[in-house]
N, C-alpha and C positions, 0 to 999 in steps of 0.2 A: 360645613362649608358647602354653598352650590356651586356647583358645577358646571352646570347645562348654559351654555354661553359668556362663562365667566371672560375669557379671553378672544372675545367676537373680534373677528379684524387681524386680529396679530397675527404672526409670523411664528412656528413653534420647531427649532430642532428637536427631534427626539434622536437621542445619542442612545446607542441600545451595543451591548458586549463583546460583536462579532472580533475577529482577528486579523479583521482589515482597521481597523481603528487606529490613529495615529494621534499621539499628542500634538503632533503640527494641525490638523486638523480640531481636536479640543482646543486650541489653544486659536485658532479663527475664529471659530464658533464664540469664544469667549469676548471677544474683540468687538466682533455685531451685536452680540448680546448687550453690552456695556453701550453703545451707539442710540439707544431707544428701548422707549419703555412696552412697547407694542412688539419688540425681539421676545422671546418665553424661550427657555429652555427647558428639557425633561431629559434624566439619565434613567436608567433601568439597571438592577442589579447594581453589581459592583464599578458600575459606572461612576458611580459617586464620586469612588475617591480620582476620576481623573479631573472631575467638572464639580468640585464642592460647593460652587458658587451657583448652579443650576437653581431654577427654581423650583421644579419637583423632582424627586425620586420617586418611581412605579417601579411597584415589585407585584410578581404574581403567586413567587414560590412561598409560604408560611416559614417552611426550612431555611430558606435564605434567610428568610428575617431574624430567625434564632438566631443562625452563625452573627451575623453581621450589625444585630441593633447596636450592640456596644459602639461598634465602632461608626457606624449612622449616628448616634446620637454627639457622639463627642469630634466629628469632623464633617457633619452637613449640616447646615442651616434651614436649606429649603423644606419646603413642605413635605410630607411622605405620605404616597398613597398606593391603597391596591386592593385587591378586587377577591381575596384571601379572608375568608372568616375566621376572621382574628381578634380580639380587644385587646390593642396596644397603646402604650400612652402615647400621642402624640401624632398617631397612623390612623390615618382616614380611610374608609370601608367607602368603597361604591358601591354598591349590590346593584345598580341602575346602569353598570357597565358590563355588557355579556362577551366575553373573550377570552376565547380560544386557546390556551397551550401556553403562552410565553408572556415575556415581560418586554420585548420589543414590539408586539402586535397590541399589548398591554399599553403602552407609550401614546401608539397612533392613536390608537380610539380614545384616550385621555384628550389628545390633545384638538382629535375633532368636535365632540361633546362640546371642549370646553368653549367653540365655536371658531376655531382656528380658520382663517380665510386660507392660509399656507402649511404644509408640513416638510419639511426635510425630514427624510430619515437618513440617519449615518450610521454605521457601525452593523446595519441590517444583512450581511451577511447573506445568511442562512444558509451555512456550509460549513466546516471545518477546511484549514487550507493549510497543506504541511502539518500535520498532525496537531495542526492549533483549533482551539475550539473559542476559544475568548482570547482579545488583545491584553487580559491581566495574566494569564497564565490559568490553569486548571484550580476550578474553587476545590477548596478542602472537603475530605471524607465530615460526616457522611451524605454532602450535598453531589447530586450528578452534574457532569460536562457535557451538556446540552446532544443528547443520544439521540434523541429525537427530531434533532435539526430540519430533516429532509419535511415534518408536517408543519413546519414554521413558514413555508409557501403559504399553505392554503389555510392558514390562520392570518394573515396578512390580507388577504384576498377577500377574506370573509368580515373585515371592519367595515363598519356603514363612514360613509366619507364625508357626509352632511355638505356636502357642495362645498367643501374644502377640497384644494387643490392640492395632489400627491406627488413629492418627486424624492428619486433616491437617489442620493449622491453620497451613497457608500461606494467606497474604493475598487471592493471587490466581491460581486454579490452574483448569486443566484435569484435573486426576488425579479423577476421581469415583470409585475404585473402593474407598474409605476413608470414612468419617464423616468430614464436615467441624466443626471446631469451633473456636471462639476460641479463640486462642492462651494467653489471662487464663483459663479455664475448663477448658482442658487441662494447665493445669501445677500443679493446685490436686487 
């Protein structure tokens, strides 16, 4: 499948794990989404099961894959991609996408490649808050709860933007290196 400007034009949340993540917010996002065909949505990780209707999943970790195909395959639809030297049935290999550390910075440059004029990111964090590390609760042994949080800045930082426009309207986030804006004002 190519990639390199497949969604020129569109509009792309990328919903990505952080613990600011609300299903009121999934549940907007879904609403716009459903509004036009030029809406794209992308969850990361265990994202999935809040937004099954998304149209990709980007994973970065191989380990997450283990845990979780079963259950990707028998409650996502969308497409699954990542950047993960893997040969799995039905999970697309970028090797043409170079990025940094995580499956939320994994997300954005997915979705600028894909030639995105727009990007939301939600869910972008890049903190633990109250001892939370993701809005699902702490993934199972023997995968880790994002330890390395604090290098998820300057993985973000380091996505080429192709002259896509960047804005976060996560809740509650450390990433300053985007406009922050409401999430009701960025998808409008």
């Amino acid at each position: 499948m190519i990639w390199k400007d497949r969604w020129a034009g569109a509009t792309v949340v990328v919903m990505a794990s952080g613990p600011s993540l609300t299903m009121q917010d999934v549940e907007l996002v879904r609403k716009w989404w459903e509004q036009d065909e030029m809406h794209k949505a992308i969850v990361t990780n265990t994202t999935f099961k809040a937004a099954p209707w998304a149209d990709v999943l980007a994973f970065h970790d191989f380990k997450w894959w283990k845990v979780f195909r079963e259950e990707v395959r028998e409650g996502f639809a969308g497409e699954k991609v990542t950047i993960a030297d893997i040969n799995a049935e039905g999970v697309q290999v970028i090797k043409s996408l170079s990025v940094p550390g995580n499956s939320g910075a994994m997300g954005l440059a997915l979705a600028t490649y894909a030639g995105a004029a727009k990007v939301i990111l939600l869910g972008a964090d890049c903190k633990h808050t109250n001892g939370r590390k993701h809005w699902h609760g702490d993934h199972p042994k023997p995968l880790g709860n994002a330890a390395s949080v604090k290098k998820f800045l300057a993985h973000y930082a380091r996505i080429p933007r192709f002259n896509a426009e960047v804005v976060n309207a996560t809740r509650d986030t450390d990433l300053k290196c985007f406009e922050r804006v409401q999430l009701e004002e960025a998808l409008t």
